[in-house]
C-alpha positions in Angstrom: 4.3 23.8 1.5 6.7 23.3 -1.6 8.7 19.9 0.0 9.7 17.8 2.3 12.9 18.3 4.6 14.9 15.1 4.4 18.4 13.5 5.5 21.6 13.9 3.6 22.2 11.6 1.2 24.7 8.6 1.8 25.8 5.5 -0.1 24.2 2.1 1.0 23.4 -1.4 0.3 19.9 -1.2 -0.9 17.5 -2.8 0.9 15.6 -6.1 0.0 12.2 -6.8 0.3 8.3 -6.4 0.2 9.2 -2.8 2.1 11.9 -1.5 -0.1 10.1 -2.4 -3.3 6.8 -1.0 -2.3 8.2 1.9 -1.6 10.4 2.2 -4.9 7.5 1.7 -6.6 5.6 4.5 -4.7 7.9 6.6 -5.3 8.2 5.6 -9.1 4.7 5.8 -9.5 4.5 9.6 -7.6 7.5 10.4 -9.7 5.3 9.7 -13.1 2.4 11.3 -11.7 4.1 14.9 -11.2 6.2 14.8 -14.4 2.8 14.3 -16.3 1.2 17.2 -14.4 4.3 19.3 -15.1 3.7 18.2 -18.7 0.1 19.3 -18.9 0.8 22.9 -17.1 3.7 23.2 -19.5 2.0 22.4 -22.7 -0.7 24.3 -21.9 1.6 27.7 -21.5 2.8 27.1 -24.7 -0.3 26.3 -26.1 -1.6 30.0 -25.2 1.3 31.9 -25.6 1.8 31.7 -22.1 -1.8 32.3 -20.6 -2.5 30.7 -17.5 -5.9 31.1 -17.5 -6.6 27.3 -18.7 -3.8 25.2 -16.2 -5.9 24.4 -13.7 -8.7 23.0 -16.1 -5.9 20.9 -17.8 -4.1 19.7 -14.2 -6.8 19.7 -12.2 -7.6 16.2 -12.6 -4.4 14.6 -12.2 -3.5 17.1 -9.5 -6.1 15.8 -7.3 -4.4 12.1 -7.5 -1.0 12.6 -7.2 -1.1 15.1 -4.2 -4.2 13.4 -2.5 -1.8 10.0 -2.2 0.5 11.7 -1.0 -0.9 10.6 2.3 0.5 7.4 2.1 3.6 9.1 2.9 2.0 10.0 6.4 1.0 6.3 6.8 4.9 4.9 6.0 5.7 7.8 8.6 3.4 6.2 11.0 4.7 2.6 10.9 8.1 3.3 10.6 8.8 1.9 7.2 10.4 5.6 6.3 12.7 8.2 8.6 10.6 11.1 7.8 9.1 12.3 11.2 5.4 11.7 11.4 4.3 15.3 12.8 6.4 17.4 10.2 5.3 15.0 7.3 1.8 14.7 8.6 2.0 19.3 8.4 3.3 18.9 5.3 0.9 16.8 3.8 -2.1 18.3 5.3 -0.8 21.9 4.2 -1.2 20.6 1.0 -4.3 19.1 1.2 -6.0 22.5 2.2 -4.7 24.0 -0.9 -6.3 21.0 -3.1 -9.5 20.6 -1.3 -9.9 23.2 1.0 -9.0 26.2 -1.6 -9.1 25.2 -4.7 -12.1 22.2 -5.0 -13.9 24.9 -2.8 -13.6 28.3 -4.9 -13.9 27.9 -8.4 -13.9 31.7 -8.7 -9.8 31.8 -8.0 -8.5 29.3 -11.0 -7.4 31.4 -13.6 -5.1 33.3 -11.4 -1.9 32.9 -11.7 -0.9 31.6 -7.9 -2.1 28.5 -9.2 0.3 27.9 -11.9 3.3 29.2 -10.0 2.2 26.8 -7.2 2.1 23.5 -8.8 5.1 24.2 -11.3 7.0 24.8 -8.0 4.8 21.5 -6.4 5.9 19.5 -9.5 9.4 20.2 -9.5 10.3 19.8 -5.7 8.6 16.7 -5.9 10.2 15.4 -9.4 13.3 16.3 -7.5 12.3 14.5 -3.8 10.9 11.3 -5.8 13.9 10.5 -8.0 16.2 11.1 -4.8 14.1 8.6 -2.3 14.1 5.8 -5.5 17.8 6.2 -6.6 18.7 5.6 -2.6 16.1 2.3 -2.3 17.4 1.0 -5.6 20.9 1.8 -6.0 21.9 3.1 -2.5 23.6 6.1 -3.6 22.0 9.5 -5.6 23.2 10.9 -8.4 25.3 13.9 -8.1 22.9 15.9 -10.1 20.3 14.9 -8.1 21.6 15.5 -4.9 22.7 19.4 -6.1 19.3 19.9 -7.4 17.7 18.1 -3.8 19.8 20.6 -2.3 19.9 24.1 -4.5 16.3 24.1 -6.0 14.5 24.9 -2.8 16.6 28.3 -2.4 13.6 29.3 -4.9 11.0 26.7 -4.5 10.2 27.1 -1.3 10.0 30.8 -1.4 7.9 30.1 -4.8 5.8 27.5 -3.2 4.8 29.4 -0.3 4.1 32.7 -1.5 2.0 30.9 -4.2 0.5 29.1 -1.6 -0.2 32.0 0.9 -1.9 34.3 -2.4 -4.0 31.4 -3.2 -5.6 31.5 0.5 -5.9 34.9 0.2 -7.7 35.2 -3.1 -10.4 32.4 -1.6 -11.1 34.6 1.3 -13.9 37.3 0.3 -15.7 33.9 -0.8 -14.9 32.0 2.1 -16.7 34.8 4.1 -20.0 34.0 2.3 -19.6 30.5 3.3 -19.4 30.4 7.1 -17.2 33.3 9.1 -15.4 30.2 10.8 -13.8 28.9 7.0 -12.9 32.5 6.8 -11.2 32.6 10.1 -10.0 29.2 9.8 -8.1 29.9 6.1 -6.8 33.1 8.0 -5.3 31.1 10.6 -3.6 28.5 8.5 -1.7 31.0 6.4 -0.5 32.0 9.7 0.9 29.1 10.7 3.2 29.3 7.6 4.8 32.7 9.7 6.5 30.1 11.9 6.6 26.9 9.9 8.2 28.0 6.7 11.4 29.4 8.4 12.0 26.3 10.3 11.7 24.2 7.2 13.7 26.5 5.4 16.4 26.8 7.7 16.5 22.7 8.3 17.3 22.4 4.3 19.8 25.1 4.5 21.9 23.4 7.3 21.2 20.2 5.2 22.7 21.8 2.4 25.4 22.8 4.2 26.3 19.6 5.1 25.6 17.9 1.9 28.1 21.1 0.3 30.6 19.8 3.1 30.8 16.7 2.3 31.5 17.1 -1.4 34.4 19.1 -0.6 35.4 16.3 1.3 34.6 13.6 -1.0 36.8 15.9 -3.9 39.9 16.5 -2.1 
């Protein structure tokens, strides 16, 4: 899926430490990483007059990297060194991973459409979005407010972006999933499934996080 649900932003002391900085810099580093994929899918629209044909050959790389680390994130989960819960962040990640390895590194015959753009532009920008606010709140111990409208008004079309890009990538593997084993076939059928009931919790969680981040502002303005 597009992101990941998170907390509502606050204003803290920032932490100090081998943690804290590890994780600034992981989130740094994750931050660079989707801004250059961005970069590449963006350039390379231009490039053709807006053809999408050639993204993946010019992402794909990169792409691999920067959402493949991304288990780390499951790993912090695990030892506590971050809030996220470790089953939603673990579904999260793993969602993910299917779409890199599972989809696309399996079925070459599905990269020029144009799911695949759509996908990681909304990938990149969820996450450009996530990264900057998890390293402003372990550096500075506040967010910016641009960042915290975006964290909390971008996904009312990401998400929806995301998913739907997500769900038509699955389907355009299936006819050559079938020719690989009937189980794949079965088993890509039954993880866009799972997006029935997942994506509506998700979505609903950010909404009632926005909600309370919107709130708060008010509160904060008066």
């Amino acid at each position: 899926m597009p992101g990941k649900a998170s907390s509502t932003p606050s204003t803290k002391k920032p932490a100090s430490g081998f943690i804290p900085t590890y994780l600034l810099a992981y989130n740094v580093v994750s931050w660079c990483g989707w801004l250059y994929v961005l970069q590449l899918a963006i350039a390379e629209l231009i490039k053709s007059n807006g053809d999408w044909r050639g993204v993946f050959e010019v992402t794909w790389p990169l792409l691999q990297v920067v959402q493949t680390a991304a288990l780390f994130e499951v790993f912090h989960s695990v030892v506590g060194w971050v809030r996220a819960p470790f089953m939603t962040t673990l579904m999260q990640v793993l969602s993910r991973l299917l779409l890199v390895w599972g989809v696309n590194y399996m079925f070459p015959e599905i990269h020029t459409h144009g799911s695949y753009t759509t996908m990681i532009i909304a990938w990149c920008i969820a996450e450009l979005v996530r990264y900057s606010f998890y390293a402003f709140n372990l550096k500075t111990g506040s967010v910016p407010g641009i960042i915290s409208w975006a964290r909390y008004n971008f996904f009312l079309v990401l998400y929806p972006l995301g998913v739907s890009s997500e769900l038509m990538m699955i389907y355009q593997s299936l006819p050559y999933a079938s020719k690989i084993s009937p189980f794949y076939y079965y088993f890509l059928i039954a993880a866009a499934l799972t997006y029935a009931p997942g994506f509506p919790v998700l979505f609903s969680h950010m909404l009632v996080q926005r909600k309370k981040y919107f709130k708060g502002a008010v509160k904060k303005s008066e």
